[in-house]
Backbone as numpy.savetxt, mean C-alpha at the origin, in Angstrom:
# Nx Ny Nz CAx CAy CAz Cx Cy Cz
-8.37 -5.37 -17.35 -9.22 -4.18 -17.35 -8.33 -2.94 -17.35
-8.77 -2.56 -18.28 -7.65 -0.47 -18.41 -8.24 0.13 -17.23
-7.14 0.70 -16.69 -7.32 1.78 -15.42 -8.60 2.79 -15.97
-9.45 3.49 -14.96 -10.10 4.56 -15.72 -9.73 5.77 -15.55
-10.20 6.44 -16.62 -9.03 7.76 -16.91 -9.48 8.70 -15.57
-8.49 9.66 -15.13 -8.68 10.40 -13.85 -10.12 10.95 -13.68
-10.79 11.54 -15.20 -12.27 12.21 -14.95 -13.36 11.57 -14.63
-12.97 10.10 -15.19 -13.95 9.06 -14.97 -13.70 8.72 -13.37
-13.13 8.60 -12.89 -12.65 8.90 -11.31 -12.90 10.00 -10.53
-13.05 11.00 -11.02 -13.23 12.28 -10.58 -15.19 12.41 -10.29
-15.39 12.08 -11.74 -16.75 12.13 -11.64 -17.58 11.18 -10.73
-16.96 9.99 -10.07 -17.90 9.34 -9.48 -18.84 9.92 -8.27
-19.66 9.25 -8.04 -20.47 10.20 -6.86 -20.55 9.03 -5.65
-20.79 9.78 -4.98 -20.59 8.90 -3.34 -22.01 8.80 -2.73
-22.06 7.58 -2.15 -23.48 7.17 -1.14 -22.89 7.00 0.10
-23.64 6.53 1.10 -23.97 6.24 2.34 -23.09 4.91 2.17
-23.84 4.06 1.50 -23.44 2.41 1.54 -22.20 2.28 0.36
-21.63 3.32 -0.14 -20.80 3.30 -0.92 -19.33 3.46 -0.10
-19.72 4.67 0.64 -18.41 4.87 1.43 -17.88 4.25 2.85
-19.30 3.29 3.14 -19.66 2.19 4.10 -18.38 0.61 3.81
-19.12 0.99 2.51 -18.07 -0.53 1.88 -16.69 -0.59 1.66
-16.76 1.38 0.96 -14.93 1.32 0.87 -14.31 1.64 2.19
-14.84 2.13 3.36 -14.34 2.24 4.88 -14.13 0.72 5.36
-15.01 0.05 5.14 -14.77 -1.33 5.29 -14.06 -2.04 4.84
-13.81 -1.79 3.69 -12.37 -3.05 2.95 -11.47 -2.58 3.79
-11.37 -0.72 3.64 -10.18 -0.39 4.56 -9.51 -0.64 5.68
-10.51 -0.82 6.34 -10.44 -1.48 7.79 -9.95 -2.57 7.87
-10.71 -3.71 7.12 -10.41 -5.41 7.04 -8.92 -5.37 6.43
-7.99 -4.35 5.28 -7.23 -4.35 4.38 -6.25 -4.11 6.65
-6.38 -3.10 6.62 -5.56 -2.53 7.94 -4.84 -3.39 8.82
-6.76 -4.53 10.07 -6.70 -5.08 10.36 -5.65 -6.45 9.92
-6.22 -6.97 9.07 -4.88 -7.51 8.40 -3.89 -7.33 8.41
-3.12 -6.55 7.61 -2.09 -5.93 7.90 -1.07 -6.60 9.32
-2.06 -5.20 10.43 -1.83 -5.06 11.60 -1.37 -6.80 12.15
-2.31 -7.51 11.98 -1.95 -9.06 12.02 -0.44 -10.37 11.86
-0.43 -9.26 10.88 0.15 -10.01 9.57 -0.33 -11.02 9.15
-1.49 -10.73 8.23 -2.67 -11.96 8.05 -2.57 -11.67 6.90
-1.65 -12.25 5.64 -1.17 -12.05 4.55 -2.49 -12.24 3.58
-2.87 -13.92 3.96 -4.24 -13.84 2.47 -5.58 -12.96 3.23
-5.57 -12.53 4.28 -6.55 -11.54 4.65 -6.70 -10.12 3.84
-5.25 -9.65 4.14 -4.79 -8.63 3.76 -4.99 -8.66 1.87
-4.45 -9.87 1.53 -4.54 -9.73 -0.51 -6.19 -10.35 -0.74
-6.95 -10.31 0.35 -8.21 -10.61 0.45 -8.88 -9.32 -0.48
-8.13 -8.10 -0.09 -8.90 -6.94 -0.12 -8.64 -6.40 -1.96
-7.80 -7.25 -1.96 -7.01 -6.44 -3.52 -7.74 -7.47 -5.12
-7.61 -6.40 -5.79 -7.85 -7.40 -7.22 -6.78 -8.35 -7.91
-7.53 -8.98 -7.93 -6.00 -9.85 -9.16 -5.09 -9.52 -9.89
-5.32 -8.10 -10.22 -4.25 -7.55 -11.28 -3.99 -5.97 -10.00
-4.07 -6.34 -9.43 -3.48 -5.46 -8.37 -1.61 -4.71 -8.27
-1.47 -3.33 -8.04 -0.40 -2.80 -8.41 0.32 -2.52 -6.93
1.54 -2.28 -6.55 2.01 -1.89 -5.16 3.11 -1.19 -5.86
3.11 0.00 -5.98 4.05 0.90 -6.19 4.49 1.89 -5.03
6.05 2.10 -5.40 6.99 3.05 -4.45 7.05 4.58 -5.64
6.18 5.31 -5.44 6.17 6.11 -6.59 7.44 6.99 -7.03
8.65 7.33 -5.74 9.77 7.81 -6.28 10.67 7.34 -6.73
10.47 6.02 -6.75 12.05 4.77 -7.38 11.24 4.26 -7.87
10.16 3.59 -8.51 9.86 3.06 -9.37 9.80 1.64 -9.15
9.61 1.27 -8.14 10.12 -0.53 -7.47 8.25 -0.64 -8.08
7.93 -1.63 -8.34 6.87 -2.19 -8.73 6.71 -3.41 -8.45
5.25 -4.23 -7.73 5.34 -5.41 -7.38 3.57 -5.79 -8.14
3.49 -6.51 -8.78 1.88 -6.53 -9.65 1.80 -7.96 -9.50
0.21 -7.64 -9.46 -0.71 -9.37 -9.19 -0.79 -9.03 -7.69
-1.64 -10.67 -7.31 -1.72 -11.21 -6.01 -0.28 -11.78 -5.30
0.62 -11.97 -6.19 1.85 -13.14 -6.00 2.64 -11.51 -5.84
2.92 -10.40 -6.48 3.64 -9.27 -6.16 3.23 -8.59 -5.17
2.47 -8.55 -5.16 1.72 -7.74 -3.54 1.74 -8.80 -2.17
1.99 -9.51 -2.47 2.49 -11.28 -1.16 4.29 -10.86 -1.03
4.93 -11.16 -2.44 6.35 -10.70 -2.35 6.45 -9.44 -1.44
5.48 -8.22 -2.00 5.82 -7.06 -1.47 6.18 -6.71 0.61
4.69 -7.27 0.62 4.76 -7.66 2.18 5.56 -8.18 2.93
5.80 -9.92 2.89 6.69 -10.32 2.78 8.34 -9.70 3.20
8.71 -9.12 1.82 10.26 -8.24 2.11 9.83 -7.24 2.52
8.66 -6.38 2.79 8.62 -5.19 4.28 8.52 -5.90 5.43
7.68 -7.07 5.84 7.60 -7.55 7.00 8.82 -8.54 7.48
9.44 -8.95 6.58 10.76 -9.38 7.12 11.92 -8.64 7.87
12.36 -7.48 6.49 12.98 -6.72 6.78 12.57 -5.32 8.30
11.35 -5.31 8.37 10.91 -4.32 9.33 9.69 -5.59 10.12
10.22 -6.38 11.12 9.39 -7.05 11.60 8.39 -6.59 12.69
8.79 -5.36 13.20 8.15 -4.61 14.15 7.36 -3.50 13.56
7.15 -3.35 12.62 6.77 -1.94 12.13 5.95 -1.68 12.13
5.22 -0.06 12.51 4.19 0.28 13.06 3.69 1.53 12.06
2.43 1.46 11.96 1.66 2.78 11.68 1.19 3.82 11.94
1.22 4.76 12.31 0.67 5.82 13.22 -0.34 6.08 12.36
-1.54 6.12 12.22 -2.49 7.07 10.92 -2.28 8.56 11.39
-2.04 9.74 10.50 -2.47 10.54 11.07 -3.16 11.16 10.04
-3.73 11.12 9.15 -4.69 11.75 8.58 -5.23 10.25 7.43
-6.82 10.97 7.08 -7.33 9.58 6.09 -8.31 10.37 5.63
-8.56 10.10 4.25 -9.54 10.57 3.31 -9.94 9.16 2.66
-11.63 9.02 2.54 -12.43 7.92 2.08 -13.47 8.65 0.94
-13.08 8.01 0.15 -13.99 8.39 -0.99 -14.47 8.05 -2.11
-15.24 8.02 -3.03 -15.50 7.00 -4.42 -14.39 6.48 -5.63
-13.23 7.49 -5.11 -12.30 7.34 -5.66 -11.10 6.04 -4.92
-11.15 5.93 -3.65 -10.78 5.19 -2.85 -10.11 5.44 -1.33
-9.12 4.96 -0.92 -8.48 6.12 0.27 -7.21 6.52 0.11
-7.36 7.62 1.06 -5.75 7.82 1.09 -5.38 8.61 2.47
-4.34 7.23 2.78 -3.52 8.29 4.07 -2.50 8.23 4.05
-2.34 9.44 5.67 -1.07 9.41 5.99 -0.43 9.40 7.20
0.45 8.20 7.55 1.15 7.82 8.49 2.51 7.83 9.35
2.50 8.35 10.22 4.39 8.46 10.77 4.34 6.94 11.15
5.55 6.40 10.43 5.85 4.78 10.84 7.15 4.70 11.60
7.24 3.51 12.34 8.46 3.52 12.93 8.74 1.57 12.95
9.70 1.38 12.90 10.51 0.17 12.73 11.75 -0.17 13.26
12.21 -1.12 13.18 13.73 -1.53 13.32 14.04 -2.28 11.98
15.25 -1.78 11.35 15.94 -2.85 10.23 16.94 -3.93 10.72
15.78 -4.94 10.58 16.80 -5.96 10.41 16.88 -7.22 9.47
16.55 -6.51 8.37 16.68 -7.61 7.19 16.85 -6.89 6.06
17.81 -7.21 4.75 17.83 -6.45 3.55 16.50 -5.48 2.92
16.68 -4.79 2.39 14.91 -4.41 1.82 15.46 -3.78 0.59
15.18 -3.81 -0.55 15.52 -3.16 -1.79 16.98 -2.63 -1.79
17.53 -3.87 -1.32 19.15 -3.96 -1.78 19.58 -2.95 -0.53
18.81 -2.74 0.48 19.61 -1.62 1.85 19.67 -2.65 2.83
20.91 -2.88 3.31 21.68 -3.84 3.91 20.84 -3.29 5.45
20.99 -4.30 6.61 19.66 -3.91 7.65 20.76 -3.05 8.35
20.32 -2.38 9.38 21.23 -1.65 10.37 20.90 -2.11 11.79
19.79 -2.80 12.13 19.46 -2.85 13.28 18.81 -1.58 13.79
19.08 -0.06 13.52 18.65 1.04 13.72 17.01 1.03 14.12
16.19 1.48 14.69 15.08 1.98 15.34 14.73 2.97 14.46
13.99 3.36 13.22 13.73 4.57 12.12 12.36 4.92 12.25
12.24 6.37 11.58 11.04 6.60 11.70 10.93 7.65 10.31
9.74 7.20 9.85 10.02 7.65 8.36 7.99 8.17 8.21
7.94 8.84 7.28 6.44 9.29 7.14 5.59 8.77 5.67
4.76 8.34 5.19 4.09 7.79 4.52 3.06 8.51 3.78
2.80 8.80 2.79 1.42 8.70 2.14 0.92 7.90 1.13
-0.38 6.74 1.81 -0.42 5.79 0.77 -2.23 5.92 0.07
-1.81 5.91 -1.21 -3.09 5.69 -2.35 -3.96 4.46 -2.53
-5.01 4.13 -1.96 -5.20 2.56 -2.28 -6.83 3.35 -3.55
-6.47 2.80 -4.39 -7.05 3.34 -5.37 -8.47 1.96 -5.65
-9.64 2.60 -5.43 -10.92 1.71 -5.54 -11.37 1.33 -7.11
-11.47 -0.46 -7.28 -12.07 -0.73 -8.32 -13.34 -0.50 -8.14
-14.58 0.15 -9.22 -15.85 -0.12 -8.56 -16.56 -1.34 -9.08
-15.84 -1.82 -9.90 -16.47 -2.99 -10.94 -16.13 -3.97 -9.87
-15.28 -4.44 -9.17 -14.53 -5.80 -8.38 -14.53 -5.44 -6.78
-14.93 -4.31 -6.78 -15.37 -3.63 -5.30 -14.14 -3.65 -4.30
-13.11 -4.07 -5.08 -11.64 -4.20 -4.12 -10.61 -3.39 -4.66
-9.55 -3.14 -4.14 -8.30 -2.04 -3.78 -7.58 -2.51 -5.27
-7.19 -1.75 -5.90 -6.44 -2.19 -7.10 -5.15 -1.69 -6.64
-4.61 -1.56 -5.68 -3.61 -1.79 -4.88 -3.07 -0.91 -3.99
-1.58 -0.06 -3.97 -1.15 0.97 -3.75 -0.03 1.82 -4.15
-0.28 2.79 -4.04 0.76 3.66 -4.54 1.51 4.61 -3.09
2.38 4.34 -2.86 3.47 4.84 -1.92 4.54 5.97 -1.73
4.06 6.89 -0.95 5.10 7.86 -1.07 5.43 7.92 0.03
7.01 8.08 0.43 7.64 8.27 1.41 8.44 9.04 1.75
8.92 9.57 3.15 9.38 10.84 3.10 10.53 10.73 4.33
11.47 11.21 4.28 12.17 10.82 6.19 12.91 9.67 5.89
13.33 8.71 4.64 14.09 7.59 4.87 14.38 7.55 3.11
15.69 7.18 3.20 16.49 7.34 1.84 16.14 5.40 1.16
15.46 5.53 -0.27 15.13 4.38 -1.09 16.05 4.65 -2.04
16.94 3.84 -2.72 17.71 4.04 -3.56 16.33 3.50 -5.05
16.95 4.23 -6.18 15.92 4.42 -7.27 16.31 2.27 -8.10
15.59 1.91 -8.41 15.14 1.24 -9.01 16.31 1.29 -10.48
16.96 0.12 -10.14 17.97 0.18 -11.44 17.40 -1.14 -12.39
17.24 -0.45 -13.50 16.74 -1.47 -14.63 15.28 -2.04 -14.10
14.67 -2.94 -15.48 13.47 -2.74 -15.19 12.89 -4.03 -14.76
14.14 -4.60 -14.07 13.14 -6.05 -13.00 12.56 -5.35 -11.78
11.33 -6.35 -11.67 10.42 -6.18 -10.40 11.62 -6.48 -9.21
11.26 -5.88 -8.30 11.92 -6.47 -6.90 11.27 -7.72 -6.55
């Protein structure tokens, strides 16, 4: 299925039981998470689902890339936490933003662990299918912690 173009996104209109359902994946997508309840969590996403780092370009697609994706964050940052501090819900889908904090102790996109205690800030896009009623994935921006850019064009 082709993404729909931004106006077709723009234009959607919002209900009661519309923004009921996408607060709710959100939640169950979170909960998860929070768990580490991996097929809970790719419970929430479509099959052709995207997990992008939008300033390096790291890309992880499907159900099997968004499992990888987790995976090498939850290895590498086994403690890692979310703070929400702001969230917008809407026909378009959600989007927040979080101060996170962690310890490295496992490789993560070729950054060797430090053991270090970090704290880095987040804004993430989970962009709503309305046809499949689930997260067509996320898009990631980060701020407070150095990602080296994405060399050549294999997936991580």
């Amino acid at each position: 299925m082709a993404d729909p173009t931004v106006l077709d996104v723009y234009r959607r209109e919002i209900t009661p039981e519309l923004y009921t359902e996408i607060r709710e994946l959100y939640k169950t997508h979170s909960i998860a998470e929070d768990a580490r309840d991996l097929p809970g969590l790719i419970s929430t996403l479509t099959p052709d689902c995207v997990y992008e780092l939008a300033q390096t370009g790291h890309r992880w697609e499907g159900h099997e890339g968004a499992a990888r994706f987790y995976t090498q964050l939850l290895t590498a940052f086994p403690d890692i936490r979310f703070d929400l501090t702001d969230i917008v819900i809407g026909p378009q889908g959600v989007c927040e933003e979080a101060d996170v904090s962690a310890t490295h102790e496992a490789p993560w996109l070729g950054i060797e662990p430090t053991g270090e205690r970090l704290e880095w800030k987040v804004v993430i896009w989970f962009p709503w299918d309305q046809e499949q009623r689930l997260f067509r994935g996320e898009k990631v921006y980060v701020s407070g912690i150095a990602i080296p850019e994405l060399q050549g064009p294999e997936l991580p």
